[in-house]
N, C-alpha and C positions, 0 to 999 in steps of 0.2 A: 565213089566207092559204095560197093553195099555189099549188105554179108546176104549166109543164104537162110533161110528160115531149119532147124529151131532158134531164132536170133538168141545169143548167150550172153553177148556184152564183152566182157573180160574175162581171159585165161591168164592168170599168172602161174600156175601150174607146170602144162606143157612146157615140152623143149619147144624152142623157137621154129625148129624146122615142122613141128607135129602140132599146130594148134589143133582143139579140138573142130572136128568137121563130122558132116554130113556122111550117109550111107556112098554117096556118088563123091565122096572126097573133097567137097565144096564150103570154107571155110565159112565157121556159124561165130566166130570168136576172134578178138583180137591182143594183141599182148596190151597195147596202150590208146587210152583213147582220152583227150584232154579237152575240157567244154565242149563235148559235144551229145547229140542227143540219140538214139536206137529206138526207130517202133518197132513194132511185132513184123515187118514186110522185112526189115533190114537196111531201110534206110536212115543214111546220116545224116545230121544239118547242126549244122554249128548250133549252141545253147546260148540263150539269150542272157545278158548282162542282169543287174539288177537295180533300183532306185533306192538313192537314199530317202529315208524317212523320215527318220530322228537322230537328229545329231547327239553327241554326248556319248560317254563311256556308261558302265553299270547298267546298261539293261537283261534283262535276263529273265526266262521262266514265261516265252508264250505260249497262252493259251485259248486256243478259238472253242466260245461256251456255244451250248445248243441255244443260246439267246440272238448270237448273232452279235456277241461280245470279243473284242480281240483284247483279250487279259495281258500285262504282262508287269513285272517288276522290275523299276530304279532302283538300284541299291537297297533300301528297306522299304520305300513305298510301294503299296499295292495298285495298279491303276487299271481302267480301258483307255486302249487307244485307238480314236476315232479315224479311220482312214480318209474320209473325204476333208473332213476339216484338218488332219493335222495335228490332233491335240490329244495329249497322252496325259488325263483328267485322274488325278488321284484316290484313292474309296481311303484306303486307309494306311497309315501307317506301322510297319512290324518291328519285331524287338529288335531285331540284326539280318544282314544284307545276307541270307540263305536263299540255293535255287529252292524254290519254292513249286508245289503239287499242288494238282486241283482236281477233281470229279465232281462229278454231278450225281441227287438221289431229288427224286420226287417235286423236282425241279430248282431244286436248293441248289447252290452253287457252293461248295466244302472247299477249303485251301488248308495246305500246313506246310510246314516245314519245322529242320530239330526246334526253332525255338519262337513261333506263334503258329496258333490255328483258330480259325473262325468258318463264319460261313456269313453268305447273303442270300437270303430268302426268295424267293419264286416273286417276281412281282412289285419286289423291291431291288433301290439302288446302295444300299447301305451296309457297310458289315461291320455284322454283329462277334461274339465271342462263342466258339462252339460249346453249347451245354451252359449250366445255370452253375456259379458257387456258391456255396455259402456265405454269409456275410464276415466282413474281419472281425467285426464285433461278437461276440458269442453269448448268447439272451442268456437269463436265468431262471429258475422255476422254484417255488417255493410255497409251501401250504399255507393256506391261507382261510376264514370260515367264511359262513354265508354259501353254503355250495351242500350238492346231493352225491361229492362220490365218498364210500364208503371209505370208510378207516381201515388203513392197511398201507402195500408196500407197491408201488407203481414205477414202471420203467417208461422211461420220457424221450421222444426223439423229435425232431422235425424237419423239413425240408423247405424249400423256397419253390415255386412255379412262378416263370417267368410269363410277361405279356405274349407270348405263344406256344404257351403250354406244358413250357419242359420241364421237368421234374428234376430239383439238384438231387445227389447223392441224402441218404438218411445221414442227418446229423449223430456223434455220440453219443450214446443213450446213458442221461443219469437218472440215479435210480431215487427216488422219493418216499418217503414214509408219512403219511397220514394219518396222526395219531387220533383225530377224531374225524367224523362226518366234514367236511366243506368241500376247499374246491384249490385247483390250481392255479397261480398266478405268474404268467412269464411277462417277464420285465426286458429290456435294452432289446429289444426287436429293431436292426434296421428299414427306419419309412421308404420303401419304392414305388413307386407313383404305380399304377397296372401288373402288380405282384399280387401273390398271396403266400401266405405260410400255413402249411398242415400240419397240426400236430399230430403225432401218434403213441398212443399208451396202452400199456396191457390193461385189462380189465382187474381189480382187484386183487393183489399177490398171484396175479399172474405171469408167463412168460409172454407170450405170443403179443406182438403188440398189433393196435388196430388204429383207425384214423378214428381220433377221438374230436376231432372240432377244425374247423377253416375257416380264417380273418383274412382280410384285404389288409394289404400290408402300408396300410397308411398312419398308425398308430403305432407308439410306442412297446405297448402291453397288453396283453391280453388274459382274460379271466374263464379259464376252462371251472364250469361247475357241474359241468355232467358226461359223460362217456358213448357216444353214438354208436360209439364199435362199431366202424365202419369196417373199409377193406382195409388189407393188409398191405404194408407199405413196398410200391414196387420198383424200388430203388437204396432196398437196402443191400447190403454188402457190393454196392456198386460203386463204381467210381469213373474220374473222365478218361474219355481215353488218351494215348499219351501221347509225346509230341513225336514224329518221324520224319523219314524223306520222303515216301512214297504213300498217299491216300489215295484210294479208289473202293467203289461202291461195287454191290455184287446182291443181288438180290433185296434185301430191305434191311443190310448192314451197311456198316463202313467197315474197312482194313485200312489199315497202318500199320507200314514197313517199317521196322527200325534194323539194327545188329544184332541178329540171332532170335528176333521174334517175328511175327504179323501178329497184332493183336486186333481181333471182329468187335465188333460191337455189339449189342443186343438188338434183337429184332424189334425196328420201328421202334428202336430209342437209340439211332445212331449219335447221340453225342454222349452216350454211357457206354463203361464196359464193366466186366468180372473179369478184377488182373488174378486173381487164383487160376481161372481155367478157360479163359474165353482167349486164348491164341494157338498158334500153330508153330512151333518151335521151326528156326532156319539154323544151319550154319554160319556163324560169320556174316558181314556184311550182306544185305537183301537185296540184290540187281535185279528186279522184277517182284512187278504185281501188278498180274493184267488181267483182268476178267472175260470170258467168253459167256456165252449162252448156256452151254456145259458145265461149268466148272471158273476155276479157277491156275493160271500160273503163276507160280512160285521160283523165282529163280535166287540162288545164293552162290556160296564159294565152294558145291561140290557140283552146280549142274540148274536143269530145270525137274520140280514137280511139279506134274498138273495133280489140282484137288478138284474130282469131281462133283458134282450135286451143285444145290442152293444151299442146305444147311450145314455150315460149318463143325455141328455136332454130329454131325454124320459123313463129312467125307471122303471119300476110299482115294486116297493116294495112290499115285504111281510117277514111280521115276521116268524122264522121256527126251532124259538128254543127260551127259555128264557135260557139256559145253556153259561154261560162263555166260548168263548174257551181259550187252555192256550195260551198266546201269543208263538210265533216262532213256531210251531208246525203244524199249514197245508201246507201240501204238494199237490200239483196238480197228479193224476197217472191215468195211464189208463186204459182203462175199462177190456182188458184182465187182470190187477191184482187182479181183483175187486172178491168177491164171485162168485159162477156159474149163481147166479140168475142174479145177475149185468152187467155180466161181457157184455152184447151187448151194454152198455152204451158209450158213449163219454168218455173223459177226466174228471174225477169228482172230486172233493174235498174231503181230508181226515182231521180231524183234534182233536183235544183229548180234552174232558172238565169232567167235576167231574164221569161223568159215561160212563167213558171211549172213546170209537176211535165212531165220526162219518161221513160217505160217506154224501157228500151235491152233489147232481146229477145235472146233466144238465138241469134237469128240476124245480131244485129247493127244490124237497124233500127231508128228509134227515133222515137218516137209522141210528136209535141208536144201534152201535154193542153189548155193552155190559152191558144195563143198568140194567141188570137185575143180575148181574157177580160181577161188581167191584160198589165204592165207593171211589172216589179218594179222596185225598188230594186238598187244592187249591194251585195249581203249581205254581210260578211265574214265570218261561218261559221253554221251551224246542227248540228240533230241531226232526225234523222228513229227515228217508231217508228211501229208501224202495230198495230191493235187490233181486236176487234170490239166493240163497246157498243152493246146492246142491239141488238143484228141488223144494224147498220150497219155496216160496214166503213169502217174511220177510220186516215190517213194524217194521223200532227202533223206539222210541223216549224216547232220553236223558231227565230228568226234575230237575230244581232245586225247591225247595221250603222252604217257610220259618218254616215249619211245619217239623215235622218227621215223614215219611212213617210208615204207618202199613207192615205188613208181605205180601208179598204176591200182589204188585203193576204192577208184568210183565202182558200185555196182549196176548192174542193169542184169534185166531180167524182163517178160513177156509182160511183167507190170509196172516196170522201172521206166 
């Protein structure tokens, strides 16, 4: 058998006797097609079986890094697993067995899910905790002589910087009174071996606070007696960002998906955010977050937005689908995989909702593959990966649902 070129794949639409066809009446569609495979000529060939890899139940959440890493999680551990050997090497362990998210920014490797997030570092195999805390212990400050800052009324904060660089949130600021000329004395400082701690104070019955001194955090205490008034602290009213389903990166932030928000990060501080105003309100549940070159998509429980730009403080939405997508299921791919029409595009979004696979472009429009073909189910989540086999360009996506599939739910398309 072979069909005639536009090859389509699957009609479940059509009456039986009317599949869709060609100008010359020459059928481009079939009602059902079972393990089998459509290139773009029309031909069929049965679909190849698959290897087992890894025995055992609980695996869940692969992900192939731009390392040349095949990520994926046992029930709560984090691991690679190594194809040629076999061995599925653990990094670290999470709070609870959640499908779990992962992107990449500036070669870091970010993972979360609702209830852990971390990252591993460009260069390393280890993961670390995304963003710096404060310590459980909470230091004390207290006037003390022998010191050059003036008598009066001082507001006090500080923060932790970890062995690479990051700046925890400002601690709560107490306020201090220096009844004469000395100096300040902070006591209970947790010791971290390659930390530091910045203090920051206003100058004199001042407001505005400034970085008044920085110790290596290898001491218990430390003895501020003078005021450098440096910069101003840039990480005060910040906080970490919070835990979700979906992270991805988008120019020099992070997002995180949760129920009824995305919340950005701050620029080149992605393991901070501002929860007063640094998100983009969703409806309901967030099935999507996918970034393009253009913009960003946003999908929830009225449909998709794309947000156009880089800057989140700047941009200009548009609705560009009332269609659900399923959650897990958009992949970022590029534009060589894309149809031939497509194909001089950027990077664009793929992503699957009741009438099947659609391309969200870099420009924000978005190209329904097959709404006129299938009739989905509503899916409660999948996963999307995209391949070449054997010259074919091939987009999977796995789906569970709480419904029962009709016959005939595989798609195929010119890139399928």
């Amino acid at each position: 058998m072979k069909l005639n070129k536009p090859v389509l794949g699957i009609d479940q639409l059509s009456d039986e006797t009317s599949l869709i066809h060609d100008s010359r009446n020459h059928i481009t569609a079939v009602r059902e097609a079972t393990n089998v495979d459509l290139d773009v000529d029309g031909n069929v060939s049965r679909r190849k079986g698959y290897t087992l890899k890894l025995a055992g139940p609980d695996y869940h959440s692969l992900y192939e890094s731009s390392r040349g890493w095949l990520m994926a999680c046992k029930n709560h551990e984090l691991g690679v697993y190594t194809p040629g050997t076999n061995v599925f090497a653990v990094i670290t362990n999470m709070a609870e067995n959640y499908l779990t998210s992962f992107t990449e920014l500036n070669g870091n490797i970010y993972f979360m899910n609702p209830g852990h997030k971390g990252m591993i570092r460009a260069n390393e195999v280890a993961a670390r905790p995304l963003g710096e805390s404060l310590p459980d212990v909470t230091p004390g400050f207290t006037a003390v002589a022998n010191g050059s800052l003036s008598a009066g009324r001082y507001g006090i904060g500080y923060t932790v910087v970890n062995n690479i660089g990051e700046e925890s949130p400002l601690s709560p600021i107490k306020v201090l009174t220096l009844t004469e000329q000395g100096a300040v004395q902070g006591t209970l400082f947790t010791v971290a071996s390659g930390y530091k701690y910045r203090i920051y104070m206003t100058t004199t019955d001042g407001e505005e606070l400034y970085q008044a001194a920085e110790f290596d955090a290898d001491v218990t205490s430390f003895l501020i007696s003078s005021h450098e008034v440096g910069r101003r602290p840039l990480t005060q009213y910040l906080t970490y960002l919070p835990f979700g389903y979906t992270i991805r990166a988008h120019g020099s932030r992070l997002y995180v998906a949760t129920t009824d928000f995305v919340f950005f990060s701050e620029a080149f501080m992605p393991h901070l955010t501002n929860s007063a105003h640094s998100f983009l309100p969703t409806t309901g549940f967030t099935t999507m977050l996918q970034p393009v070159d253009g913009g960003i998509y946003i999908g929830d429980q009225t449909g998709v937005t794309f947000y156009q730009g880089d800057d989140p403080l700047v941009f200009v939405p548009k609705k560009v689908s009332t269609e659900v997508p399923v959650f897990g299921t958009s992949i970022a791919v590029p534009g060589s995989f894309l149809p031939e029409k497509y194909a001089s595009k950027d990077v664009s979004a793929i992503w699957l909702s009741e009438s099947g696979y659609n391309i969200g472009l870099p420009t924000g429009e978005v190209v329904r593959l097959h709404s006129k073909q299938v009739a989905l189910p509503k899916y409660i989540q999948g996963c999307t990966a995209f391949s070449l086999q054997d010259g074919r360009k091939q987009l999977i996506t796995p789906v569970n649902s709480n419904s029962l599939a009709g016959a005939s739910v595989a798609l195929d398309s010119a890139f399928i």
